[in-house]
C-alpha positions as CSV (number, residue, x, y, z in Angstrom):
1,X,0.0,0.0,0.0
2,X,1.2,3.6,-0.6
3,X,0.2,6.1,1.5
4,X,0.4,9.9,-0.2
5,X,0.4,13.1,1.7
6,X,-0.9,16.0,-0.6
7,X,-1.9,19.2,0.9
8,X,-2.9,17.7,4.0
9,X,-4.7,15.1,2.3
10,X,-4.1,11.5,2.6
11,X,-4.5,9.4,-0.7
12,X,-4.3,5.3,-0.6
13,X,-2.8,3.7,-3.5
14,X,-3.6,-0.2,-3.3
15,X,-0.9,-2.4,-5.4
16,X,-2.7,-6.1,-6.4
17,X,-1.3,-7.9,-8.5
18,X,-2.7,-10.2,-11.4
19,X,0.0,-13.4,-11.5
20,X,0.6,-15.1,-15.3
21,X,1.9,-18.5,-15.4
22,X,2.6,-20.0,-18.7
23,X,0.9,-16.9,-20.5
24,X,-2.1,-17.3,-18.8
25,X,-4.1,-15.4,-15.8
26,X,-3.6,-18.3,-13.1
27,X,-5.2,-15.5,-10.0
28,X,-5.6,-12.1,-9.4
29,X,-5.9,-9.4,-6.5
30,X,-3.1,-10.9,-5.5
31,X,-1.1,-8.7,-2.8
32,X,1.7,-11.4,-1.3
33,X,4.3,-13.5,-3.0
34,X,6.1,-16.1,-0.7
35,X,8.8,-18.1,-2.4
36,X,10.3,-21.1,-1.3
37,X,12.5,-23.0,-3.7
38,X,10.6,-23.6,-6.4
39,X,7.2,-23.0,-4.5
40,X,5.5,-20.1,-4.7
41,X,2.4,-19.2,-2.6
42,X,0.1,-16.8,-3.8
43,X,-2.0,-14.8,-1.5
44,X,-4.6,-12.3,-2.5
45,X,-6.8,-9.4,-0.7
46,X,-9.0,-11.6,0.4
47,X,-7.2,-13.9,2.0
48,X,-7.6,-16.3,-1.0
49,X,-3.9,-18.7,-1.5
50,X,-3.0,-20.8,-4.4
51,X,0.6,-22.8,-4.5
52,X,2.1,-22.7,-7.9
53,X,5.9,-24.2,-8.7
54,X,8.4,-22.3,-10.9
55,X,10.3,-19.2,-10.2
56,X,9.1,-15.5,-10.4
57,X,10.8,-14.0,-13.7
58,X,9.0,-10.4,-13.1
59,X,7.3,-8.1,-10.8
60,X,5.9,-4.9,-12.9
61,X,4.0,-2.5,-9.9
62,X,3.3,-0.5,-13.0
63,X,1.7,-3.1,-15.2
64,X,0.4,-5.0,-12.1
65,X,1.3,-8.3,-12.8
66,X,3.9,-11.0,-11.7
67,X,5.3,-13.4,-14.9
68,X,5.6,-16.9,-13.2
69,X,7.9,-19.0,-15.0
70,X,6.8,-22.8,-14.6
């Protein structure tokens, strides 16, 4: 989360992420990445987790994705 302080004004920025494994959209809202060795557990907003195997290639904040390799 990024927190903004404009003119006394407070603006929240909220970073999800969508995760693509293989070239295609395996979760989204996803806002924690845990790797261990070649598992990687997803977690989103909600509390929702997925394990994947494979090994992150790319986190783009600006795209908002993570490229799993797998």
């Amino acid at each position: 989360m990024i927190n903004i302080n404009i003119n006394k004004t407070d603006l929240t920025a909220m970073c999800e992420l969508k995760v693509i494994l293989k070239g295609k959209t395996i979760m989204e809202d996803v806002v924690r990445l845990t790797a261990d060795k070649d598992a990687i557990k997803l977690q989103s907003i909600l509390g929702e987790t997925k394990t994947v195997h494979g090994r992150i290639v790319d986190i783009n904040i600006t795209k908002q994705e993570a490229i799993i390799d797998g």
